[in-house]
PyMOL CGO cylinders between C-alpha atoms (Angstrom):
from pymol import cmd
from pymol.cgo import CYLINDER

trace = [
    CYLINDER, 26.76, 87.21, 43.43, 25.78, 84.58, 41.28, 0.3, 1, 1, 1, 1, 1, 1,
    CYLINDER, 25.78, 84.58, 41.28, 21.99, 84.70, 39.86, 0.3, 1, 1, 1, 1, 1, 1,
    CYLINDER, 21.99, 84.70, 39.86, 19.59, 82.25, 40.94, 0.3, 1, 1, 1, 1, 1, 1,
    CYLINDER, 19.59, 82.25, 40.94, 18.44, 81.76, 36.66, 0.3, 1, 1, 1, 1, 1, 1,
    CYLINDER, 18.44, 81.76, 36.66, 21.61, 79.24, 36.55, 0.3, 1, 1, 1, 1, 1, 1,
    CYLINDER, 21.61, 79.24, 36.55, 20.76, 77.12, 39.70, 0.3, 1, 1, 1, 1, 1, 1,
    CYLINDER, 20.76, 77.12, 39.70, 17.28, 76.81, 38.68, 0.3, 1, 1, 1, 1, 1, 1,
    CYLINDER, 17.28, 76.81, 38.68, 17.61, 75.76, 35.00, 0.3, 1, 1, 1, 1, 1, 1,
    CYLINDER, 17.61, 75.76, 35.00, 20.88, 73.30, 36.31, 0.3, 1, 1, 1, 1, 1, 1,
    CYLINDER, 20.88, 73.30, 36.31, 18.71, 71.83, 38.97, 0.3, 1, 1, 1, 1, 1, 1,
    CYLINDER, 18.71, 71.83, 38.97, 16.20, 71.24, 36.04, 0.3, 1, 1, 1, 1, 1, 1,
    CYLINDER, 16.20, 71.24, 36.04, 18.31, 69.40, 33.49, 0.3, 1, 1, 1, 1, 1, 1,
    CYLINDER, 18.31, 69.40, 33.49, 20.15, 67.10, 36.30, 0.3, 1, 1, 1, 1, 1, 1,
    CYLINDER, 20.15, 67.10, 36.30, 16.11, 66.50, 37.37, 0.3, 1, 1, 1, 1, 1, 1,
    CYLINDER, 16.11, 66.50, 37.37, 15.47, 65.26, 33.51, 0.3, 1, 1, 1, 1, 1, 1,
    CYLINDER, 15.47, 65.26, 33.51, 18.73, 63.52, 33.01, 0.3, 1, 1, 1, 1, 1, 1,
    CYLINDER, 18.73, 63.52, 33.01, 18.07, 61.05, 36.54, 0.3, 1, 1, 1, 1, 1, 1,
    CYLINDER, 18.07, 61.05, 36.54, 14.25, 60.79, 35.74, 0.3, 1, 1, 1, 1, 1, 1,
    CYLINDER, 14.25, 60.79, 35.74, 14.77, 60.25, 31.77, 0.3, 1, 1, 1, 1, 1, 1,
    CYLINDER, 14.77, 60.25, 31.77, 15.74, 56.29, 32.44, 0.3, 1, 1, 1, 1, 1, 1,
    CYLINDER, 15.74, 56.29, 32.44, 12.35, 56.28, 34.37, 0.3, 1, 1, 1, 1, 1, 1,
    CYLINDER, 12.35, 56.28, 34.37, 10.18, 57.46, 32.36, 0.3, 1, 1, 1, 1, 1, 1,
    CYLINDER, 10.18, 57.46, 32.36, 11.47, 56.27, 29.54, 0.3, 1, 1, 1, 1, 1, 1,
    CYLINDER, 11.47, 56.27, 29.54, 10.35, 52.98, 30.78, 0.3, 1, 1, 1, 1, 1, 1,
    CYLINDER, 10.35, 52.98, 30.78, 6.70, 53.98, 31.78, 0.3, 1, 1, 1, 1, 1, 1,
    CYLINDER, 6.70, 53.98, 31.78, 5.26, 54.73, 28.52, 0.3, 1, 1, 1, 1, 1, 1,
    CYLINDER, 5.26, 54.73, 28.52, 2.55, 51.88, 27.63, 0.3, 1, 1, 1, 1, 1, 1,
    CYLINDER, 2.55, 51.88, 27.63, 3.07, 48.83, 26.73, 0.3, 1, 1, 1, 1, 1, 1,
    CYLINDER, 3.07, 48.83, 26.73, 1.23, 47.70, 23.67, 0.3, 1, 1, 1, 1, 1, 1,
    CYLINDER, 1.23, 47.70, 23.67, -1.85, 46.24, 23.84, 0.3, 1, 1, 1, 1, 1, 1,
    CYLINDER, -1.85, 46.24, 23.84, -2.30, 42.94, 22.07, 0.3, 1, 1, 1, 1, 1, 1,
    CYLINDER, -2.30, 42.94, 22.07, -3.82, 42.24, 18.31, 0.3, 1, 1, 1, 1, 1, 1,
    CYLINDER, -3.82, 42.24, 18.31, -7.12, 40.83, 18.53, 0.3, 1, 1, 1, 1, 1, 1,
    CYLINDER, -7.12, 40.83, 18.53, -6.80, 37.54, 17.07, 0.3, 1, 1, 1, 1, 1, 1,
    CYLINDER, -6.80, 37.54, 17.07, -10.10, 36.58, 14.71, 0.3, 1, 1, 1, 1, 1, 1,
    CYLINDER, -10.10, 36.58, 14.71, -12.86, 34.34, 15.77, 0.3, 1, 1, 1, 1, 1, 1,
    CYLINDER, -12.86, 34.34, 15.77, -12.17, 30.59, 13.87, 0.3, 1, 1, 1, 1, 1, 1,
    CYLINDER, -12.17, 30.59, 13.87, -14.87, 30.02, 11.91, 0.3, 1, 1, 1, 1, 1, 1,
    CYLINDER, -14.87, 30.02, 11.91, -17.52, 27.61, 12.77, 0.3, 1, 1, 1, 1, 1, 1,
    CYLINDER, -17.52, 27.61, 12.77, -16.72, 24.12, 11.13, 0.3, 1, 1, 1, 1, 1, 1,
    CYLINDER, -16.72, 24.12, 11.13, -19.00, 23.64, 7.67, 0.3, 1, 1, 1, 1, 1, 1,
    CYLINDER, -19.00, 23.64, 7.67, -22.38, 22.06, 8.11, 0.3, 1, 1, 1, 1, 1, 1,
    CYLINDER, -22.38, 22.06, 8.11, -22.29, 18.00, 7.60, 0.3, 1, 1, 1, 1, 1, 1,
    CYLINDER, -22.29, 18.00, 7.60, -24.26, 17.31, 3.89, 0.3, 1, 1, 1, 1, 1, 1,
    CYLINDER, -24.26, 17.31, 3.89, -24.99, 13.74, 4.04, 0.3, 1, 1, 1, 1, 1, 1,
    CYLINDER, -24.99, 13.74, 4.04, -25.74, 11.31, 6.41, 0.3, 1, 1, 1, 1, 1, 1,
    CYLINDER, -25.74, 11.31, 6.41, -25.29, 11.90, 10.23, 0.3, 1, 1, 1, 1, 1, 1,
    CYLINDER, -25.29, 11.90, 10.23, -22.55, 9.91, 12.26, 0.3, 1, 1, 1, 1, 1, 1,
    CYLINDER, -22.55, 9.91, 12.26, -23.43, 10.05, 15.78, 0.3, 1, 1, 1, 1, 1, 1,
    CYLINDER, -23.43, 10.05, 15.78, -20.06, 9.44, 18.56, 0.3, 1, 1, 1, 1, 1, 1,
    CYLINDER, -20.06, 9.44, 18.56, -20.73, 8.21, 22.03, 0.3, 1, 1, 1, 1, 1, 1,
    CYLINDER, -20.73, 8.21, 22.03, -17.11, 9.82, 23.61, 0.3, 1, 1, 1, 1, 1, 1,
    CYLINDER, -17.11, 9.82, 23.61, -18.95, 7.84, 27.22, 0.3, 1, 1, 1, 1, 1, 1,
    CYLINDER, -18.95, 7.84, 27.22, -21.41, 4.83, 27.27, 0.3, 1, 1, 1, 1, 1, 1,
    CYLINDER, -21.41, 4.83, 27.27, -24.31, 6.26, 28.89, 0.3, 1, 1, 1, 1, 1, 1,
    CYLINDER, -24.31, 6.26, 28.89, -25.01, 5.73, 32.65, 0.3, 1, 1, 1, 1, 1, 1,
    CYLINDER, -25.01, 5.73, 32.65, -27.61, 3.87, 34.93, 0.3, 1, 1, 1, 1, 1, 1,
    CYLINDER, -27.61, 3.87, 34.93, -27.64, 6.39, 37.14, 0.3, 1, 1, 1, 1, 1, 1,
    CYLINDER, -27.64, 6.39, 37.14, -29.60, 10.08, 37.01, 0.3, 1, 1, 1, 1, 1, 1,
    CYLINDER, -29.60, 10.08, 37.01, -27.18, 11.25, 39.67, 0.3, 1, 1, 1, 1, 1, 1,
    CYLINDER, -27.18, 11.25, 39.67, -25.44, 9.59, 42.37, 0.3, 1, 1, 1, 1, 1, 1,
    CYLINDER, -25.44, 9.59, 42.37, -26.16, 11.44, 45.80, 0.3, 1, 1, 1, 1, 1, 1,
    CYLINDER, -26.16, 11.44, 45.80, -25.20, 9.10, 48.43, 0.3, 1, 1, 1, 1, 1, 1,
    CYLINDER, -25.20, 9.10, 48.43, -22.94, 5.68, 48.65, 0.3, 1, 1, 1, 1, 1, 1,
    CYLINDER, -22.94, 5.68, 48.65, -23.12, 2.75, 50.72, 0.3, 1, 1, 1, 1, 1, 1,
    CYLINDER, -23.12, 2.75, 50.72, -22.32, -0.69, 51.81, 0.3, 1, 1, 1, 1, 1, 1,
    CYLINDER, -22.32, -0.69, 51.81, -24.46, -3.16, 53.28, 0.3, 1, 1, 1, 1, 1, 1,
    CYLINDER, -24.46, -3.16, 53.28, -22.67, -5.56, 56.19, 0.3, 1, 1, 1, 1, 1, 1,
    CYLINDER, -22.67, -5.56, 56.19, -22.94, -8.48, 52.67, 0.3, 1, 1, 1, 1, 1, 1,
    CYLINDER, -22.94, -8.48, 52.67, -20.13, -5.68, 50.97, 0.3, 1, 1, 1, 1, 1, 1,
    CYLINDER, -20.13, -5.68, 50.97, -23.00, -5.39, 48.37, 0.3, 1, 1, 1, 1, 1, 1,
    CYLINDER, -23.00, -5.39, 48.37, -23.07, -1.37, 46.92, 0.3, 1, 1, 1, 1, 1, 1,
    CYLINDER, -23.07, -1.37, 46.92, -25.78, 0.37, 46.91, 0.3, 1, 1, 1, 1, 1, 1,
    CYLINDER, -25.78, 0.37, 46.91, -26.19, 4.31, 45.18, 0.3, 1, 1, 1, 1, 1, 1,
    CYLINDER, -26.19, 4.31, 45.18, -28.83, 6.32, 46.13, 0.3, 1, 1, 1, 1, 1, 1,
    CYLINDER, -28.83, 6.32, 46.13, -30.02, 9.12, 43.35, 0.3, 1, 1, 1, 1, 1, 1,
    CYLINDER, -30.02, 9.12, 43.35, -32.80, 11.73, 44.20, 0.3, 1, 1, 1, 1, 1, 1,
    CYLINDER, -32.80, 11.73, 44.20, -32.93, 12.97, 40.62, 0.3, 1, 1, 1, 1, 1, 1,
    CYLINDER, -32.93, 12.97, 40.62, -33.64, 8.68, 39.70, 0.3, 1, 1, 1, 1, 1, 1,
    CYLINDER, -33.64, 8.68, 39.70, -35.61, 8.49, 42.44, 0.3, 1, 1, 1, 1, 1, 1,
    CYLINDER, -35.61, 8.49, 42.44, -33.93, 5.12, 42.80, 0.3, 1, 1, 1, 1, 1, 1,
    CYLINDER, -33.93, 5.12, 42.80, -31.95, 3.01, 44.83, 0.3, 1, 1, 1, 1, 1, 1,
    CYLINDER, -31.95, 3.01, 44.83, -29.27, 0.80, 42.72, 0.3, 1, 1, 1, 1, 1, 1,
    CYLINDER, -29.27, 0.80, 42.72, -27.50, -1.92, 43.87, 0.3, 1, 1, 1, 1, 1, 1,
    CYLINDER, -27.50, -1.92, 43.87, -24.24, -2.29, 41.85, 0.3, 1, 1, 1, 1, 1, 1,
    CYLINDER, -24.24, -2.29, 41.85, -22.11, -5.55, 41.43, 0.3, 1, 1, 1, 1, 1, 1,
    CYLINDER, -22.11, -5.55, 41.43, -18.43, -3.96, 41.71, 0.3, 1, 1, 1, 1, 1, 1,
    CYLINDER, -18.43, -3.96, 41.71, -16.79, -7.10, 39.96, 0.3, 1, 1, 1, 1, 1, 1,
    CYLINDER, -16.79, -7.10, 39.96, -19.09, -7.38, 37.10, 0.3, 1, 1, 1, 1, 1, 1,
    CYLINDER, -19.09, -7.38, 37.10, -19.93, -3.37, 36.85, 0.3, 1, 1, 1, 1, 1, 1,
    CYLINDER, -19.93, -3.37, 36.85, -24.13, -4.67, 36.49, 0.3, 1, 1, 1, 1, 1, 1,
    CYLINDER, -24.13, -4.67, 36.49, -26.40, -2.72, 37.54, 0.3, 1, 1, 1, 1, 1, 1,
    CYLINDER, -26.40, -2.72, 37.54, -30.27, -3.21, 39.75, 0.3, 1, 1, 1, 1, 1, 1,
    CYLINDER, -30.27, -3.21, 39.75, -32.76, -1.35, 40.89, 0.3, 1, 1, 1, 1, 1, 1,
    CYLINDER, -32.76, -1.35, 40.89, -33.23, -2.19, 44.21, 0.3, 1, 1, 1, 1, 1, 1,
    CYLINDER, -33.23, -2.19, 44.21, -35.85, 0.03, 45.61, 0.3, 1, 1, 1, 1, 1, 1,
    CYLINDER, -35.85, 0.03, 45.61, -37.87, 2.06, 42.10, 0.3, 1, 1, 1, 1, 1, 1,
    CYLINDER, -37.87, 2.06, 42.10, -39.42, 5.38, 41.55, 0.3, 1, 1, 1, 1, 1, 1,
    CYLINDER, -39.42, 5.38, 41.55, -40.73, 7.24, 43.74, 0.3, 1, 1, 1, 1, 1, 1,
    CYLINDER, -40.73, 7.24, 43.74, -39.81, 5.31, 47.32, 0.3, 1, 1, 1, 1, 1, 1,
    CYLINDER, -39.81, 5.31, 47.32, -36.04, 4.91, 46.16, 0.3, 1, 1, 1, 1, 1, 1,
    CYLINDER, -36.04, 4.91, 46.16, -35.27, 8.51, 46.64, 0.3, 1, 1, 1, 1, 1, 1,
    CYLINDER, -35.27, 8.51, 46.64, -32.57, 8.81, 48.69, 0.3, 1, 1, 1, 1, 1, 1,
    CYLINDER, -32.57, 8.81, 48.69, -29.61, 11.40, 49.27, 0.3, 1, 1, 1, 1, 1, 1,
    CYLINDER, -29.61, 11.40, 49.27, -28.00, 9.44, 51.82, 0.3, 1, 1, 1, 1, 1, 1,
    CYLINDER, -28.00, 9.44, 51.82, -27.99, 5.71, 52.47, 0.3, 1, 1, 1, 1, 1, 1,
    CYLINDER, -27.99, 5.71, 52.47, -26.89, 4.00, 55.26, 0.3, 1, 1, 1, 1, 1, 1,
    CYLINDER, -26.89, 4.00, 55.26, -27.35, 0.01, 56.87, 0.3, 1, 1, 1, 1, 1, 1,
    CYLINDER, -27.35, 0.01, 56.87, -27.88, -0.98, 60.82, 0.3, 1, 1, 1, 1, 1, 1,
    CYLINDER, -27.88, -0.98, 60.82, -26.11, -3.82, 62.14, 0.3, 1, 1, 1, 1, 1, 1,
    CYLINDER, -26.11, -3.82, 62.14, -28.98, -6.14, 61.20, 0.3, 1, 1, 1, 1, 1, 1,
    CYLINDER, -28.98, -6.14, 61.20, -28.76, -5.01, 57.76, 0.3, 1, 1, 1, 1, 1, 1,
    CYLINDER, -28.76, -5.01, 57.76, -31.80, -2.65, 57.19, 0.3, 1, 1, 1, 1, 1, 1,
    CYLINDER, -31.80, -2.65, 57.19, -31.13, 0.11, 55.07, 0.3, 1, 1, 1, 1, 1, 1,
    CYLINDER, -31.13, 0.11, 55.07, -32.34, 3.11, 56.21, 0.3, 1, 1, 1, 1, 1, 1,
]
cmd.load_cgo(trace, "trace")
């Protein structure tokens, strides 16, 4: 009768040989370098230049949009506390209604044309 020491170290190996693929791919993967901080950009030593990248707006905030029945625009800005009336061929700009009545979220115009 054949001893069970055989079977046992054969069942074993032929365990290791079809896991070894396996685990040979779960060891961990490498964890990437740190890469340095760039430094900060010298300090300017003579005179300042100042760069608009964007003109600068009319508006503080646009919160609401509307036209009246004339096709006239009109922006509404709580933060302004305005109402604008904008020329969309010419891009000017009007106050329409000023600080502090002209807040408005929302605008909107009845058929008789009063804004409300």
């Amino acid at each position: 009768m054949p001893s069970a020491r055989p079977r046992r170290f054969s069942t074993v190996v032929l365990a290791a040989l079809l896991l070894a693929p396996c685990l040979a791919g779960a060891q961990p993967k490498p964890q990437p370098t740190p890469q340095p901080t760039p430094a900060a950009p010298p300090a300017p030593t003579g005179p300042y230049v100042t760069q608009f990248l964007v003109p600068g707006s009319h508006f503080h905030g646009v919160h609401g949009l509307a036209f009246d029945r004339d096709d006239q625009l009109y922006a509404g800005s709580v933060v302004g506390q305005s109402i604008y009336k904008i020329d969309i061929y010419s891009g000017d700009v009007e106050v329409n209604t000023p600080p502090p009545k002209g807040m408005a979220d929302d605008i909107a115009f009845s058929a008789d044309g009063a804004m409300a």
